[in-house]
C-alpha positions in Angstrom: 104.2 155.7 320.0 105.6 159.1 320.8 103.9 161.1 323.7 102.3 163.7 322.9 100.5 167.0 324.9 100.8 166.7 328.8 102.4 163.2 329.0 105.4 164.3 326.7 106.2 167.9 328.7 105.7 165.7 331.9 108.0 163.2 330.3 111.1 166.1 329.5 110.2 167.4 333.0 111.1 163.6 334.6 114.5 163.8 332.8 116.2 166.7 335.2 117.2 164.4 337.7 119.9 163.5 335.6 120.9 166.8 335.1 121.9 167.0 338.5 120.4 168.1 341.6 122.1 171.4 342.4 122.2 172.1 338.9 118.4 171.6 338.0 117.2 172.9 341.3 119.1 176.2 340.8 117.4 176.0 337.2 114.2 175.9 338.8 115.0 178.4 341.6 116.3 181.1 338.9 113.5 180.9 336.8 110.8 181.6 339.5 112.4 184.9 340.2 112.5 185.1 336.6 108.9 184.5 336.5 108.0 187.3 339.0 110.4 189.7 338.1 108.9 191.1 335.0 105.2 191.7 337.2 107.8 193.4 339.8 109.2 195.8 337.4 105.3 196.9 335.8 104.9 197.9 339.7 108.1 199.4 340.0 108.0 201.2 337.1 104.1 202.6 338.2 105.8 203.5 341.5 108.6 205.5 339.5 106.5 207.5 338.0 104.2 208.0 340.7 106.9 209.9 342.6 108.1 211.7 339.6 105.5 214.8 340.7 106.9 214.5 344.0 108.5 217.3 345.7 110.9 215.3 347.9 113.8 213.2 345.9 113.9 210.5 348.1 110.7 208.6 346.8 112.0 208.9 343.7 115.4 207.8 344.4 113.9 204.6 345.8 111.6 203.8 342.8 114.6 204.5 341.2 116.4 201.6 342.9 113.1 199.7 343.2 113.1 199.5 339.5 117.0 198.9 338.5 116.9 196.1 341.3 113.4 194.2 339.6 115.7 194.3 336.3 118.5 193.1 337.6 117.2 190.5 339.3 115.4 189.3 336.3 118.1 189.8 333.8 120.6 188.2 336.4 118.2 185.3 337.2 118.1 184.5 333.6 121.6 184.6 333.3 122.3 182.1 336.0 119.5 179.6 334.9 121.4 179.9 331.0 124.4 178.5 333.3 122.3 175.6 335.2 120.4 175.0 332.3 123.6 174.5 330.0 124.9 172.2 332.8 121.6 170.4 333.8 121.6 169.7 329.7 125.0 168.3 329.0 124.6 166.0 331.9 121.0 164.7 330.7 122.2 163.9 327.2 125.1 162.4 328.7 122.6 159.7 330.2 120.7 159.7 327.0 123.5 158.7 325.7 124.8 156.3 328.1 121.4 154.9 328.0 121.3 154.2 324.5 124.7 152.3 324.8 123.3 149.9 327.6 120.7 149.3 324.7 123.2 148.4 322.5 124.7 146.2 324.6 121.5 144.4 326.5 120.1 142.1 324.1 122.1 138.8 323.9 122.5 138.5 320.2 123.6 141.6 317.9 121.2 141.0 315.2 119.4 144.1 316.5 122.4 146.6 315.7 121.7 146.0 312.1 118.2 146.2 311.9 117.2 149.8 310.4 114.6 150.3 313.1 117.6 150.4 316.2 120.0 152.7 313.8 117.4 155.1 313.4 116.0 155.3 316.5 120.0 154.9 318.0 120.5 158.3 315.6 117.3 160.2 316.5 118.3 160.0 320.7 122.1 160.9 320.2 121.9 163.6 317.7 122.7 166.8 319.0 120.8 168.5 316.1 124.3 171.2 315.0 123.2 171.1 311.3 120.4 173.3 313.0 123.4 175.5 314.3 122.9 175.3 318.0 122.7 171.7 320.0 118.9 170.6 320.2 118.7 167.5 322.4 116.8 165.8 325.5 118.8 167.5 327.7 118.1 171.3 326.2 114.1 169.9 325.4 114.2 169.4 329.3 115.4 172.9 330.8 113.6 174.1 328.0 110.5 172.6 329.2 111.3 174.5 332.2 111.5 177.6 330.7 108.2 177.2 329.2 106.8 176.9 332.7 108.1 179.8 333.7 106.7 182.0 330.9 103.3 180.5 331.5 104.2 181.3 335.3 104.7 185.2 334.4 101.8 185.5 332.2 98.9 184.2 335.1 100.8 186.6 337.5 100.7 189.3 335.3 97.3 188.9 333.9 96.4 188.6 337.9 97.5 191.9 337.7 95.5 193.1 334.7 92.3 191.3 336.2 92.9 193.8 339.5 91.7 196.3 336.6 89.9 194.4 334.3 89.1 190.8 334.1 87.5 191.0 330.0 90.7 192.6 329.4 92.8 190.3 331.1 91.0 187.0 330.1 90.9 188.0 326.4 95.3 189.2 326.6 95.6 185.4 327.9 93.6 183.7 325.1 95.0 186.1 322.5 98.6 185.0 323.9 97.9 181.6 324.4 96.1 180.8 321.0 98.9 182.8 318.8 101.4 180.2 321.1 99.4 177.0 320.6 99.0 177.6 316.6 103.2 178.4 316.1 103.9 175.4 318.6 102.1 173.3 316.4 103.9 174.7 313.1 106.9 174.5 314.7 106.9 171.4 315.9 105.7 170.3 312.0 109.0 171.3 311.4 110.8 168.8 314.0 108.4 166.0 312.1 109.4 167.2 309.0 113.7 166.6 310.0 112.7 163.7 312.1 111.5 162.0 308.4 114.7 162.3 307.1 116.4 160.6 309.8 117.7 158.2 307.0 119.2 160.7 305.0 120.7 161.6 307.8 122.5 158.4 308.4 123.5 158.9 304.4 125.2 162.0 305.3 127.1 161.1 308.7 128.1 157.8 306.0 129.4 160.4 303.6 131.2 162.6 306.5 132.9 159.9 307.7 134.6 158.9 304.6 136.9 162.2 305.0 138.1 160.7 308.3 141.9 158.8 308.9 140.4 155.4 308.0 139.9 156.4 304.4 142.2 159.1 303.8 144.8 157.2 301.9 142.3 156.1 299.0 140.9 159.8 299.3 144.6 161.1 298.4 145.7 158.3 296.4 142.9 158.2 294.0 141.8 161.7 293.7 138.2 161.1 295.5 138.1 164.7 297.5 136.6 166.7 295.2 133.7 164.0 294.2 133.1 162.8 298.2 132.6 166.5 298.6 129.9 166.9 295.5 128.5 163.7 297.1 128.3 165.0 300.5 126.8 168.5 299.5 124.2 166.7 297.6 123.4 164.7 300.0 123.1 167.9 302.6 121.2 169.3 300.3 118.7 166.2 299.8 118.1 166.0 303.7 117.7 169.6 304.4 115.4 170.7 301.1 112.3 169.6 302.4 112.8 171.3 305.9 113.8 174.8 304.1 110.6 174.2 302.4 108.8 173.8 305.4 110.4 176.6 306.7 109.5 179.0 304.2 106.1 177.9 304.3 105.5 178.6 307.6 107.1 181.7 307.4 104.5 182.7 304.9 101.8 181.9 307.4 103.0 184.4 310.5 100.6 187.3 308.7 98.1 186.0 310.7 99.1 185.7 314.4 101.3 189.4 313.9 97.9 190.7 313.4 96.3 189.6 316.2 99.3 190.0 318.6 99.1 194.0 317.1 95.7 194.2 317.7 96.0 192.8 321.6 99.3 194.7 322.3 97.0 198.0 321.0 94.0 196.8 323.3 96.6 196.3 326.0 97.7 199.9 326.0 94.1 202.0 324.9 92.0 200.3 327.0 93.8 201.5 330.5 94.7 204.8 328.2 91.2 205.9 327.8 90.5 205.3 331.5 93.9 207.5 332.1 92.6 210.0 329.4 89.0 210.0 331.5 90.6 210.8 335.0 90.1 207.2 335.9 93.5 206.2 336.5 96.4 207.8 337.8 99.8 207.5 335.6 101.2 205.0 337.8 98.2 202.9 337.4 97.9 203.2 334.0 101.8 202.3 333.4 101.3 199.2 335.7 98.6 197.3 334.0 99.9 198.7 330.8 103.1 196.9 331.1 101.6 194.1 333.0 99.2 193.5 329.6 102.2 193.4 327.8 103.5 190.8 329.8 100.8 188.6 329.1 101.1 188.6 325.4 105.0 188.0 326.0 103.6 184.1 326.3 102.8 184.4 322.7 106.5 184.7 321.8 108.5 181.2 320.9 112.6 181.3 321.4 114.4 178.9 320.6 113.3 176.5 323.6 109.9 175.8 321.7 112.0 173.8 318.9 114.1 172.3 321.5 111.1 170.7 322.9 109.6 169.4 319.7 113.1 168.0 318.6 114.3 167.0 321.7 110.8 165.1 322.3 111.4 163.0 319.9 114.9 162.0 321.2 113.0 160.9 324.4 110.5 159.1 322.7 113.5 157.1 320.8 115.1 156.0 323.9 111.8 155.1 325.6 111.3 152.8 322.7 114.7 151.1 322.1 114.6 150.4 326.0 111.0 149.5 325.6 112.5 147.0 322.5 115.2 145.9 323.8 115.9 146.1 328.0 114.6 142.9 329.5 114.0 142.8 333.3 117.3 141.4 334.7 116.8 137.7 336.1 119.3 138.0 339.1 123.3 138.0 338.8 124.0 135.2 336.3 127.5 132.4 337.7 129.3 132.4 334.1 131.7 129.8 335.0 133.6 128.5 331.8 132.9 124.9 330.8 135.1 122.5 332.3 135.4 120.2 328.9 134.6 120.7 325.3 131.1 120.3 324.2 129.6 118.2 321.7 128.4 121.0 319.4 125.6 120.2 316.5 123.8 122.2 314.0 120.2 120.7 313.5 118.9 121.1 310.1 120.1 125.0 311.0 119.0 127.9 308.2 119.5 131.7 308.8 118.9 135.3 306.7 119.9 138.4 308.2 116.9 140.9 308.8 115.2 141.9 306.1 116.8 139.4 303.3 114.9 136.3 304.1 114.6 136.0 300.1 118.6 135.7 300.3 119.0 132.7 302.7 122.2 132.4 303.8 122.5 128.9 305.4 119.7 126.3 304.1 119.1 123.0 306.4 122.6 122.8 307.9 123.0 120.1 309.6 126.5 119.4 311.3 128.7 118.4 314.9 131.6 119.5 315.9 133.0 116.7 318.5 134.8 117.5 321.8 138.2 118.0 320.5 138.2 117.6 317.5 139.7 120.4 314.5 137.0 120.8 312.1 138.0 123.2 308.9 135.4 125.1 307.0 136.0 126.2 303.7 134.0 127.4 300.6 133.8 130.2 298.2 133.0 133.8 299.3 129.6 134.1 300.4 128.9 130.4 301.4 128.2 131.6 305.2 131.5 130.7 306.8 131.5 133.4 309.1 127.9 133.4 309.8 128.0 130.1 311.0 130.6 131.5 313.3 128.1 134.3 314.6 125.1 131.6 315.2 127.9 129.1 317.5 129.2 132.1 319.3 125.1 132.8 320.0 125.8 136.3 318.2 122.5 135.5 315.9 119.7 133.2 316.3 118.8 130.4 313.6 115.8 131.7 311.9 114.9 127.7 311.8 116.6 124.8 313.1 118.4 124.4 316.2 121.7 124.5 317.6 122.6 122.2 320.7 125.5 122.4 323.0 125.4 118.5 324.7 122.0 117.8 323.7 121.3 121.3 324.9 119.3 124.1 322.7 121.8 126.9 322.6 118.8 129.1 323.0 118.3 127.7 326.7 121.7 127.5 327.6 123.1 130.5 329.7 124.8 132.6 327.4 127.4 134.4 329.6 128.2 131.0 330.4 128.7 129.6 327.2 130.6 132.9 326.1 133.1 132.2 328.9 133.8 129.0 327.3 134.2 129.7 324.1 137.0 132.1 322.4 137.4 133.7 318.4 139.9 135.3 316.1 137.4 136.7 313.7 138.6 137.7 310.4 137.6 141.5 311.0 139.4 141.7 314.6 139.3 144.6 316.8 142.8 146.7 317.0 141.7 148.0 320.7 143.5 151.4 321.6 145.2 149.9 324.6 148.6 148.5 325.1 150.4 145.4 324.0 149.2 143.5 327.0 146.1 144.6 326.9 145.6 143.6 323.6 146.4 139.9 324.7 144.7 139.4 327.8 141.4 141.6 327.0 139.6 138.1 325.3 139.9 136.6 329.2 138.8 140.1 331.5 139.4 138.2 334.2 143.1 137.4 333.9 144.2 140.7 332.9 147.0 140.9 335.5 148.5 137.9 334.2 151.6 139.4 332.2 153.3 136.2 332.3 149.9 134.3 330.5 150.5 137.2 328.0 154.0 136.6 327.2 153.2 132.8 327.0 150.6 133.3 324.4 152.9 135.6 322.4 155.9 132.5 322.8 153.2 129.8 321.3 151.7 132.8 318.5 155.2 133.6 317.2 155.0 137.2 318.3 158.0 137.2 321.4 160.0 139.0 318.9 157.3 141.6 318.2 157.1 142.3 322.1 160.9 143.0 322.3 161.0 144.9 319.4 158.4 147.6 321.0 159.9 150.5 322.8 157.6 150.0 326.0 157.7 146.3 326.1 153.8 145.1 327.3 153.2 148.4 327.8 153.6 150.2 325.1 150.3 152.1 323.6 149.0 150.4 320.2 146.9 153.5 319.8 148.6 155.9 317.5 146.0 158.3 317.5 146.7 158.9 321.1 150.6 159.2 320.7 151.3 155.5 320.5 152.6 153.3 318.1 150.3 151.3 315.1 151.2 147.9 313.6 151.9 145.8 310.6 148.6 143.4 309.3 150.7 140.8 309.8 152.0 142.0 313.7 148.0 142.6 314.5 147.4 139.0 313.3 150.0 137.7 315.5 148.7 139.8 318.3 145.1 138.8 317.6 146.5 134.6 317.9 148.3 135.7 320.8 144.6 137.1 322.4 143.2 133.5 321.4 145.9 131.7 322.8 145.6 133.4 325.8 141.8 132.9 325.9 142.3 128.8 325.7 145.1 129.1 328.4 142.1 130.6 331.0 139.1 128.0 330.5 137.8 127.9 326.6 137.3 125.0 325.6 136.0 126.1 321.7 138.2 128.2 319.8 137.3 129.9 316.6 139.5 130.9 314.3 138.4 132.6 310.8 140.9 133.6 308.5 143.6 133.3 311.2 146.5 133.7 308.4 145.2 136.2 306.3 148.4 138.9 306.7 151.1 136.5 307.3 153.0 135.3 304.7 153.4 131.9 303.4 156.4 130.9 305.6 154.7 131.8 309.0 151.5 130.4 307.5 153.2 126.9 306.9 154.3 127.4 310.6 151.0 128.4 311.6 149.2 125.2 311.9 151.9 123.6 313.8 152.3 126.1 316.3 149.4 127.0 317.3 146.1 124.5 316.0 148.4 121.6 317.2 148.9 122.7 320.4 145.8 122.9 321.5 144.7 119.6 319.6 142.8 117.2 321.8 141.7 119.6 324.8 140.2 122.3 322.4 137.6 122.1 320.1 138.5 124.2 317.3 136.7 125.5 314.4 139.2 126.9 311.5 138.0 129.1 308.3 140.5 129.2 305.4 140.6 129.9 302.2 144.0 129.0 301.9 143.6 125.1 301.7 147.4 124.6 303.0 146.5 126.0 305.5 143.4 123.3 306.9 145.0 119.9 305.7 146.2 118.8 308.6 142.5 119.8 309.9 140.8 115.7 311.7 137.6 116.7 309.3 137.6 119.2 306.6 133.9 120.0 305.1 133.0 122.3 302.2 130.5 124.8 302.6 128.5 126.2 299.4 125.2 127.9 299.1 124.7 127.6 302.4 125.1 123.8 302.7 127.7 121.1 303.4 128.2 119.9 300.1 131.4 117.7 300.9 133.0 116.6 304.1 135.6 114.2 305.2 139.4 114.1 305.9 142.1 115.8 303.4 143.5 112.8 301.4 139.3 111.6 301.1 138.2 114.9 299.4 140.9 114.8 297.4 140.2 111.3 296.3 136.5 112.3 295.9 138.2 114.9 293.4 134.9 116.8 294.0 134.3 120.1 294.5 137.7 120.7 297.4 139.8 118.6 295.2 139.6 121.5 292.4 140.2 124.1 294.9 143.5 122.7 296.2 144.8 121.8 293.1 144.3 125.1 292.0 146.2 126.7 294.7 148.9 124.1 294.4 149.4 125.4 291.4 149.5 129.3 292.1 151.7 128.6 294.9 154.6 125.9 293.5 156.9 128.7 292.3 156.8 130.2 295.9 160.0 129.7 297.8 160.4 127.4 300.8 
């Protein structure tokens, strides 16, 4: 639950440290001489024109100064904490943001990244709130927090002032003020409540944006799509906005109300002193001093653009505190993630699983299966059968929703994940193309080798890709990021760099290697070569898990099994599915067939 009152002000107040020491402090520092200089001017200004009846020009010279200085020094003050405060604020959202990306990361498994409860939250404490034309986040909620202070700092000092004179008129300019402040507060923080609620629409419309970006582009062009993702996005914009326009307007309709009662204190501010002044009761210097000092009081009343920042920016707050609260476990001391020294003996125990949300859509169903210390075991199966999943919940990505999987007799769930991650390595069909160089592209799936250029050019020998290496400009060290002025890549040169990466991995300790899809972008003659180079050279130390749909591709394979609707439904060697002439034997034959006119 969100704070609220008190406990969320003091809450923005504790983020400042992370602003910056020097840069917060001087935010603080500026804004008490902020605070005081507007009571400093209603004196200087009753000393001004105090001396304007005297004969000599000296006093008035110095009430003069007196009261350029107190505006200066306000006007400057303000000036310099707009400075700090800009700082203080870029540097607290840049911990927000930091923060929510140790979130991401904390939890063992990544189920939680696609639960809607971690995006939305995720979105709410990283949005910088621009659609609103001016950023509103934790770190401008914060040093506007402080700003608030500051005006309720003026107004006590100024109605001090007023109280010197008369305390009913002081005490009824501070409840005026505060009242009119309290009632917009609350409307406009309705209106933060009222964008926070469409948080999901928001996601809709960053989807939308991002479909103009370089990923998509080509389709865009190619098929035409520009002028229909822009209808889309618009409407969208227009969907997520409406209701907060609404609630706009309608509190715009309401500020009858508090303009009335701020007239009618501004008008009590200035008579009541002005009948007194009238009577021969107060001097003019007097009568300008708690005049202006009145007016002082009722500037608490006024909301800039700070009061939004809070209520917006509150919420941010709120979001991180509960996706830490979620998601941060206390650290159990520094964790020795030595790789395994052999392969395991892997088995899934009567293993089902549904992603969040979908447990009506099961997508393994009392799987039950072991993968032997060495062995190559080939999973196949139509789209959909949970190939990849089953990937995820070995590589301790998900947890079974029921079932078990153990590692030696082990449950995976009690066995030290960093550890088991170290010994286990994965070419997954949807592999990362990391902006980095060549090398880096290799040696990145063992961290701890990444010096080793000759383990990388070894890896690229036994993946096929030496030839790729020569061919670029920089050698190892040429930049695969061609957004940053480096070179991009073939499908089929990525794949080979993505076996390479695996390769390397085995070479430094894994002992389980993964490899889904690993030929989708090569062709068929570097396919045929595929299995040979690579799965059999590894064959008997590693345990390997391969996912094909091209059937050529997993027939040398020790066990093949056959994965639909979330169950084995065959399993056995090549030449005994086929002389089942079940469920595999149709598939291969049916790619025999598509394939015996392609050339050798």
């Amino acid at each position: 639950m969100a704070p609220t009152g008190p406990s969320r002000r003091w809450r923005l107040l504790r983020l400042l440290p992370h602003g910056g020491a020097g840069w917060a402090g001087g935010a603080v520092a500026l804004l008490l001489i902020a605070a005081a200089a507007p009571t400093l001017q209603a004196f200087a200004a009753g000393a001004f024109i105090g001396t304007l009846s005297a004969a000599e020009p000296g006093p008035a010279i110095a009430t003069t100064v007196l009261l350029a200085g107190t505006v200066l020094a306000g006007e400057g003050a303000l000036l310099g904490y707009e400075v700090c405060a800009a700082i203080a604020g870029r540097r607290i959202d840049g911990w927000v943001r930091h923060t929510v990306r140790e979130v991401a990361g904390a939890p063992a498994r990544i189920d939680h990244l696609e639960s809607a409860g971690f995006q939305e939250d995720a979105t709410r404490a990283s949005d910088s709130g621009l659609d609103f034309g001016r950023v509103r986040s934790p770190g401008t909620a914060a040093v506007g927090q402080l700003l608030v202070l500051s005006r309720y700092l003026t107004a006590i000092v100024a109605a001090v002032v007023v109280a010197a004179y008369s305390v009913p008129l002081a005490a009824a300019l501070l409840i005026v003020a505060q009242t009119v402040r309290i009632r917009a507060t609350r409307e406009w923080g309705y209106l933060a409540s009222v964008k926070d609620t469409a948080i999901a629409h928001q996601r809709r419309l960053g989807y939308w944006t991002s479909l103009a970006g370089a990923a998509a582009v080509q389709e865009v062009r190619l098929f035409g799509l520009a002028s229909w993702l822009l209808a889309r996005r618009t409407a969208t914009a227009f969907g997520t906005n409406a209701p907060h326009w609404r609630a706009i307007l309608t509190v715009l309709r309401r500020q009858w109300w508090p303009g009335a009662a701020l007239t009618a204190a501004a008008a009590a501010a200035l008579a009541v002193p002005g009948v007194d002044a009238l009577r021969g009761e107060l001097g003019g210097d007097t009568l300008v001093r708690y005049a202006l000092a009145g007016l002082v009081v009722l500037g608490l009343s006024q909301l800039g653009p700070e009061a939004f920042d809070i209520e917006y920016g509150a919420g941010a707050v709120a979001a991180v505190d509960r996706l830490r609260q979620r998601y941060v476990r206390p650290a159990l001391g520094p964790s020795v993630a030595e790789p395994v020294a052999e392969a395991p003996t892997i088995r899934f125990e009567d293993v089902g699983f549904w992603y969040p949300g979908q447990r009506e859509r099961p997508v393994l169903t009392g799987l039950t299966l072991t993968l032997r210390p060495g062995e190559t075991l080939a999973v196949v199966g139509p789209n959909g059968a949970g190939k990849t999943t089953l990937v995820k919940l070995l590589a301790g990505l998900y947890q079974p929703t029921s079932g078990r999987i153990t590692v030696d007799g082990t449950d995976l769930a009690d066995v030290d994940i960093d550890r088991w991650r170290r010994g286990i390595t994965a070419l997954f069909q949807d592999f990362v193309h990391y902006p980095a160089t060549a090398a880096d592209n290799v040696a990145l799936s063992a961290p701890e080798a990444l010096d080793d250029e000759d383990g990388v050019r070894a890896a690229a020998r036994r993946a096929g890709a030496t030839e790729l290496f020569d061919g670029l400009p920089g050698g190892l060290d040429t930049s695969l990021w061609r957004e940053g002025g480096g070179l991009d890549l073939s499908g089929g040169q990525w794949q080979r760099l993505a076996i390479a990466r695996a390769l390397f991995a085995v070479a430094h300790g894994r002992r389980v290697l993964v490899l889904d899809e690993p030929t989708a972008h090569l062709d068929v003659r570097t396919e045929a070569a595929f299995y040979e180079r690579v799965v059999s050279a590894v064959r008997g130390t590693v345990s390997t898990v391969l996912i094909s749909h091209r059937l050529a591709t997993v027939r040398p394979a020790d066990r093949i099994v056959l994965l639909r609707g979330g169950r084995i439904e065959e399993a056995g060697t090549h030449d005994e599915l086929m002389a089942l002439g079940g469920g595999y034997h149709r598939l291969f034959t049916l790619q025999a067939a598509r394939f015996a006119g392609e050339p050798a």
